[in-house]
C-alpha positions as CSV (number, residue, x, y, z in Angstrom):
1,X,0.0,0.0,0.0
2,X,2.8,2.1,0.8
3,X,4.8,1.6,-2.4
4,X,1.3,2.0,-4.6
5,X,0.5,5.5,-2.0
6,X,4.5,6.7,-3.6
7,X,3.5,6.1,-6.8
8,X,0.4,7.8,-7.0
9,X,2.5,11.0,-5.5
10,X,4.7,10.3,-7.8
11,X,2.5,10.7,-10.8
12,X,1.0,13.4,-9.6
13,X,4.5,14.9,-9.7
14,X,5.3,14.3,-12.7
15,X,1.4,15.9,-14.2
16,X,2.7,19.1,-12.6
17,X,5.8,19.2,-13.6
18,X,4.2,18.9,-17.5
19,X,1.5,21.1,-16.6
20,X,4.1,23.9,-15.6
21,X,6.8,23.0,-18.3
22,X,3.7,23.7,-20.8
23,X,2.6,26.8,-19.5
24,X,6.1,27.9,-19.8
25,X,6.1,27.3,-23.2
26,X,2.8,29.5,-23.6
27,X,4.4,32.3,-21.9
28,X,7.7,32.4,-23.6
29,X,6.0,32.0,-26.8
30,X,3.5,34.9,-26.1
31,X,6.5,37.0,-24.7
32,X,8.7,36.6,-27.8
33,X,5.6,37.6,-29.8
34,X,5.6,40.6,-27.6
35,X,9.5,41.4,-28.0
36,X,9.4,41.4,-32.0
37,X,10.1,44.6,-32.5
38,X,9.8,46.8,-36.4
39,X,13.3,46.5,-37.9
40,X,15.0,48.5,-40.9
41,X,13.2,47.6,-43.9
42,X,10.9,45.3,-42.6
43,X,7.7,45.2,-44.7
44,X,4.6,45.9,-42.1
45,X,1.4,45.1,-44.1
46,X,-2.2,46.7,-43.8
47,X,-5.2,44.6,-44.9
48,X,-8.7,46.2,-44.3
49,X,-11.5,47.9,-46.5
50,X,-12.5,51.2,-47.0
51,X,-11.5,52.5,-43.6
52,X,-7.6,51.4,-43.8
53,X,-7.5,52.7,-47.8
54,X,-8.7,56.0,-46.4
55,X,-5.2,55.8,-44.5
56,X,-5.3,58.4,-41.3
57,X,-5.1,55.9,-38.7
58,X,-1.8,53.7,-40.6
59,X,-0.2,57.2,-41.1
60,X,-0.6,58.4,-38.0
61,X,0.4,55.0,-36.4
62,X,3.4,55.5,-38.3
63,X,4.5,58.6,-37.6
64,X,4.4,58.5,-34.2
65,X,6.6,54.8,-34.5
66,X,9.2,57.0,-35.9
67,X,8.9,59.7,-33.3
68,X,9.4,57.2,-30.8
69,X,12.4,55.4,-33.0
70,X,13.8,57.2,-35.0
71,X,16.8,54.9,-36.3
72,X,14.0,51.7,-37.6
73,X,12.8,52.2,-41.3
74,X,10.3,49.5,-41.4
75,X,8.6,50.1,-44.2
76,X,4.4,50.3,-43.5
77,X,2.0,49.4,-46.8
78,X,-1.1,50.4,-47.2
79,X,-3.0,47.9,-48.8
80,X,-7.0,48.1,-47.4
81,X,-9.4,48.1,-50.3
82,X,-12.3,49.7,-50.3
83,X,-15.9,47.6,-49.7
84,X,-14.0,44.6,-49.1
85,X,-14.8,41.7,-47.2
86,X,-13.2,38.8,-45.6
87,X,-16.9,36.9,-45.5
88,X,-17.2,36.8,-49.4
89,X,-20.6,38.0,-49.0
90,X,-22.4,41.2,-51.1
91,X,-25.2,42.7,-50.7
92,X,-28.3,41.9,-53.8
93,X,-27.4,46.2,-55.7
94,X,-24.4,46.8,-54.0
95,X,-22.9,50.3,-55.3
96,X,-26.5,50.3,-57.0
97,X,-25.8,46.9,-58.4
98,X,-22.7,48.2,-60.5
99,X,-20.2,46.0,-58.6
100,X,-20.6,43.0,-56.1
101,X,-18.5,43.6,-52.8
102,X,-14.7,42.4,-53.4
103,X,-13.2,39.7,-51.1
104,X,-10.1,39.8,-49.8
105,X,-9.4,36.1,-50.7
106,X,-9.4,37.2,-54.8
107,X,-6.4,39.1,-54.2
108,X,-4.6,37.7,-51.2
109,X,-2.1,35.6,-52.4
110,X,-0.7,38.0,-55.0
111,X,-0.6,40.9,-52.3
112,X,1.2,38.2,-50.4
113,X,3.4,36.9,-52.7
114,X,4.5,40.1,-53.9
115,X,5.0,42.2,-51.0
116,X,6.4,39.6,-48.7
117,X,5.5,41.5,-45.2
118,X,6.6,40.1,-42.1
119,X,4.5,41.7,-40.1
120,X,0.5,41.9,-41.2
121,X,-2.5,44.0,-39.1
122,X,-6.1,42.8,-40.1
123,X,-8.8,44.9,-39.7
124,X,-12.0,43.5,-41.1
125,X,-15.8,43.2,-40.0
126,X,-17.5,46.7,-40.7
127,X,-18.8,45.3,-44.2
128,X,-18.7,41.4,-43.3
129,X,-22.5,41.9,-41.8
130,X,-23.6,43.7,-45.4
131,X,-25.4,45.8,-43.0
132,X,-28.2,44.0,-42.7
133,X,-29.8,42.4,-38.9
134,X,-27.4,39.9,-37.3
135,X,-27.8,36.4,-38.7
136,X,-25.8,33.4,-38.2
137,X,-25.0,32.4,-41.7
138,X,-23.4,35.6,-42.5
139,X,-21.6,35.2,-38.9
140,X,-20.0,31.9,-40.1
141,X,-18.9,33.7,-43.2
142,X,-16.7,36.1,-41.1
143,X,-15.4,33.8,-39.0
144,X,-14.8,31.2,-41.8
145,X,-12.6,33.9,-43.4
146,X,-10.8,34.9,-40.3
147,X,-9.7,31.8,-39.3
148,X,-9.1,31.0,-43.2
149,X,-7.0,34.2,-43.4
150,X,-5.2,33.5,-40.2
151,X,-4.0,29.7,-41.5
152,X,-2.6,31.5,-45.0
153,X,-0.6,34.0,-43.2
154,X,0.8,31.5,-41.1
155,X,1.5,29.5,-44.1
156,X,3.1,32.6,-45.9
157,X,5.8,33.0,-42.7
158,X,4.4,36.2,-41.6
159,X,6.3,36.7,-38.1
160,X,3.8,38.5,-36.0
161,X,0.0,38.9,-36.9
162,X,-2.1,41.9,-35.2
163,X,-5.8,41.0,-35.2
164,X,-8.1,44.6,-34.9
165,X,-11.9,44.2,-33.9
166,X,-13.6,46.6,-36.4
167,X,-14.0,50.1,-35.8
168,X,-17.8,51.4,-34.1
169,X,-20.7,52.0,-36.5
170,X,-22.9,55.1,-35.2
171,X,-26.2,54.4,-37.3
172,X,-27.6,58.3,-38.7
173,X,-31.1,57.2,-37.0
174,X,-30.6,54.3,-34.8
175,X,-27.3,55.2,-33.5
176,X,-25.3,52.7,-31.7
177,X,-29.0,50.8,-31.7
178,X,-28.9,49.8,-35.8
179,X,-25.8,47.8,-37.1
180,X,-23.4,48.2,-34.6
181,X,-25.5,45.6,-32.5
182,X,-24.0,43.3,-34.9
183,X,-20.4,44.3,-34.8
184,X,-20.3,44.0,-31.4
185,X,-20.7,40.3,-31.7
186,X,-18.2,40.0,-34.3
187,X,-16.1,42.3,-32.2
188,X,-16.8,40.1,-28.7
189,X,-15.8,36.8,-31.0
190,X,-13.1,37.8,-32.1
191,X,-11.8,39.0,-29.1
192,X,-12.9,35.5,-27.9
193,X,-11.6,33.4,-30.1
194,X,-8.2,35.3,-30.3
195,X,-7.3,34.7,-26.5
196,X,-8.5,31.1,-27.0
197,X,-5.6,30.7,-29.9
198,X,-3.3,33.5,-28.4
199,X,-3.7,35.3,-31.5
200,X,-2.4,39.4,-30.5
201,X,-5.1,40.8,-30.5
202,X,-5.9,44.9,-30.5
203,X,-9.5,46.0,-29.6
204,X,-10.7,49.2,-31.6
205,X,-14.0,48.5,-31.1
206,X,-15.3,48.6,-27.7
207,X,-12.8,51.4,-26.9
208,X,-14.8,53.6,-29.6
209,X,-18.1,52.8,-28.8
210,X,-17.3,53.7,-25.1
211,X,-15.8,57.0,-26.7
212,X,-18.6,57.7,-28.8
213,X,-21.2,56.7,-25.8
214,X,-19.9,59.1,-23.5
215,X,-19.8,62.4,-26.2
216,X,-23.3,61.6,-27.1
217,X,-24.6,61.8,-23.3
218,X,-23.4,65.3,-23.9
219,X,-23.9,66.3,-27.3
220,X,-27.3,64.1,-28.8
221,X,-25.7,65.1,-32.3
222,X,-22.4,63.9,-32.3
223,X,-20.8,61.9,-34.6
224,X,-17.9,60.1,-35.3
225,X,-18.6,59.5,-38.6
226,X,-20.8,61.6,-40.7
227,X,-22.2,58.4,-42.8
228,X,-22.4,56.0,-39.5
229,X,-19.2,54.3,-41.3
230,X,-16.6,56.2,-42.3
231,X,-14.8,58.1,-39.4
232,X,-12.6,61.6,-39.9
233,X,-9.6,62.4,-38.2
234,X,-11.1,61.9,-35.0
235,X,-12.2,58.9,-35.5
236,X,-8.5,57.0,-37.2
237,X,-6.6,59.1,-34.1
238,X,-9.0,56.8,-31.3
239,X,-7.8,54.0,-33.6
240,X,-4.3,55.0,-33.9
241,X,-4.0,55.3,-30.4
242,X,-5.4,51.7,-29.4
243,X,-2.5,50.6,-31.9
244,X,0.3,52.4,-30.6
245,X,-0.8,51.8,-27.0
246,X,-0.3,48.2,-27.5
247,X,2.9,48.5,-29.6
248,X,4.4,50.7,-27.1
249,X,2.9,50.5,-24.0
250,X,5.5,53.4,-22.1
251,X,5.5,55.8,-25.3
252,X,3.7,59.0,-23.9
253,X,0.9,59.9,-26.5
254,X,-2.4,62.7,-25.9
255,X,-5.9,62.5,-25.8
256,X,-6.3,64.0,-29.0
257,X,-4.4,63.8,-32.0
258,X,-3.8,67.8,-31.9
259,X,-2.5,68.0,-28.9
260,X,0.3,65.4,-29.9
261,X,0.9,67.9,-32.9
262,X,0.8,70.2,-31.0
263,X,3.2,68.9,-28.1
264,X,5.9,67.7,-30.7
265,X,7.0,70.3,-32.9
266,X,8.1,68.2,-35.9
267,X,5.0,65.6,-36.1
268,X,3.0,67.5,-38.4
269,X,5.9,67.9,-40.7
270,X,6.3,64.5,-40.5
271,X,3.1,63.2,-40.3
272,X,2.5,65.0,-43.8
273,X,5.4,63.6,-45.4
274,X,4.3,60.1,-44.1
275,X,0.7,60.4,-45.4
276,X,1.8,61.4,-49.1
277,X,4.6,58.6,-48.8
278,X,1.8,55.7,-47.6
279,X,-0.8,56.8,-50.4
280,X,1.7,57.0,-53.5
281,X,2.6,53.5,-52.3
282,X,-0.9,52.1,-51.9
283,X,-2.1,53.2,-55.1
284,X,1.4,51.5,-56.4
285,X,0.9,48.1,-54.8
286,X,-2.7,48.1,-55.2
287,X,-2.1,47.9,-58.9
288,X,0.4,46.3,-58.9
289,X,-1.2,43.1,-56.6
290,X,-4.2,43.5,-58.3
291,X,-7.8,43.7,-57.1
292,X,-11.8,43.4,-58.6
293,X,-12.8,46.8,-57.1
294,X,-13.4,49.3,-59.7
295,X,-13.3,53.3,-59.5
296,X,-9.2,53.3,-57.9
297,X,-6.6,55.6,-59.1
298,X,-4.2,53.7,-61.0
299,X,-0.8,53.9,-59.3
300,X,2.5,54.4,-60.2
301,X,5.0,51.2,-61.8
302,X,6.4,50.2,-58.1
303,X,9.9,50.8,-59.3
304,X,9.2,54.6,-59.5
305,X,7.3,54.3,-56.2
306,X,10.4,53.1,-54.5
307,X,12.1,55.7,-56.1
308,X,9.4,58.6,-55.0
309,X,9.6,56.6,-51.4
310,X,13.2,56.7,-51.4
311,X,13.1,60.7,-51.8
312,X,10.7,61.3,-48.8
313,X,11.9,59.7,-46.8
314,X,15.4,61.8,-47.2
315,X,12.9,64.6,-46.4
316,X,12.2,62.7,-43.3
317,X,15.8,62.0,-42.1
318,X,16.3,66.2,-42.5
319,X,13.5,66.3,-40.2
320,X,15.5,63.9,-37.2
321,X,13.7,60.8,-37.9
């Protein structure tokens, strides 16, 4: 009895010692996803729709990495596509039937294969529910596609992979009432379902609607975005900031994206020079990947872009950065 009472201890041993030699694994693994840092020349890849192509929020998120380090060059694409979906669904007259929503999966593997990031942020969702009630079908369809999208990154090699919940939608009539119901659910799985895999995940969403809760209290006829979708500055900056935040936790940033200009004399210079840099090369790479959605500039051959890129950013290094 004795012997068989040792063994039992022993066991029991042994399951903790696996239990604890596992989570260590977790940790470290999480943690060196943590301490990848941007490097020089390091290709950091935006994928999104209409709200990423209009470009603020990367710029911004940009220019205030360089602030903060001022000797990494990665180099930040552009590459969010306007009414795009990762749910391959469309409304019946989208664009008053002249075009059916694009899906991201058409031109994936060419934006992939030709830009070869190593670092990717994904920020899908706002047109994934076709703006229409919640139902569960379309639901699938979203998370189908994320999880599809997350398996052919990692298949690509992309080092680190930044998951964004989709940004609030403030409804003209039904305010946070109408579709933003919806995206709250896709916002709350994906949150979910990122811890579960230890995906990095940053949340835009609930941050916003919190923002945009409390100004309406005070103001009934505030908006954050004029067509319930697509924010202004104010809107990309609360974005910006939930990025840089998580990137760089001890970097001092301000409430509003003013002040920041505002408390550091060269960011507007910068910022400007970062903007007109990031949307020569979207419009470049855009045509250059290819992509189904009709009425884009056409860009530049990406030779010349890297060329027109190379200038500015000589115009940035006379700036300090």
């Amino acid at each position: 009895m004795l012997n068989l009472s040792f063994r039992r201890e022993e066991l029991r041993f042994f399951v903790l010692l696996l239990c604890l030699g596992l989570l260590s694994m977790q940790v470290k693994g999480q943690s060196h996803v943590k301490d990848f840092s941007f490097s020089d020349g390091q290709k950091v890849l935006f994928l999104g729709n209409s709200i990423t192509y209009a470009g603020q929020y990367v710029a911004m998120t940009e220019s205030l990495f360089l602030s903060s380090h001022p000797k990494r060059k990665p180099q930040f694409i552009n590459s969010g596509l306007p009414s795009e979906t990762v749910s391959g669904l469309s409304e019946p007259n989208h664009a008053d039937g002249k075009f059916p929503r694009p899906c991201l999966f058409d031109r994936l593997d060419n934006v992939l294969d030709k830009i070869k990031p190593e670092v990717v942020f994904v920020c899908y969702g706002m047109n994934d529910g076709i703006y229409l009630p919640f139902d569960a079908i379309r639901f699938e369809a979203y998370k189908n596609g994320i999880i599809r999208l997350h398996k052919r990154l990692v298949d690509q090699g992309v080092k680190r992979i930044l998951w964004m919940t989709p940004p609030v939608h403030d409804d003209p009539q039904l305010r946070l009432n109408g579709y933003n119901n919806v995206l709250d659910r896709y916002a709350e799985w994906l949150i979910g379902y990122a811890k579960m895999q230890s995906w990095e995940i940053i949340d835009l969403h609930f941050p916003m609607r919190s923002y945009l809760e409390a100004r309406i209290e005070k103001d009934a006829q505030f908006k954050l975005a004029a067509d319930g979708v697509h924010p202004g500055e104010l809107g990309h900056w609360l974005m910006a900031k939930e990025i840089v935040q998580h990137l760089m936790p001890d970097f001092p940033i301000e409430s509003t994206w003013d002040d920041n200009l505002r408390s550091q004399p060269k960011l507007r210079q910068l910022y400007t020079l970062v903007l007109k840099r990031q949307t020569m090369m979207k419009e470049a790479w855009l045509t250059y990947t290819g992509h189904k959605r009709p009425g884009l500039s056409k860009g530049i051959p990406v030779e010349d872009a890297n060329k027109a890129y190379a200038a500015i950013q000589d115009e940035i290094k006379m700036l300090g950065f």
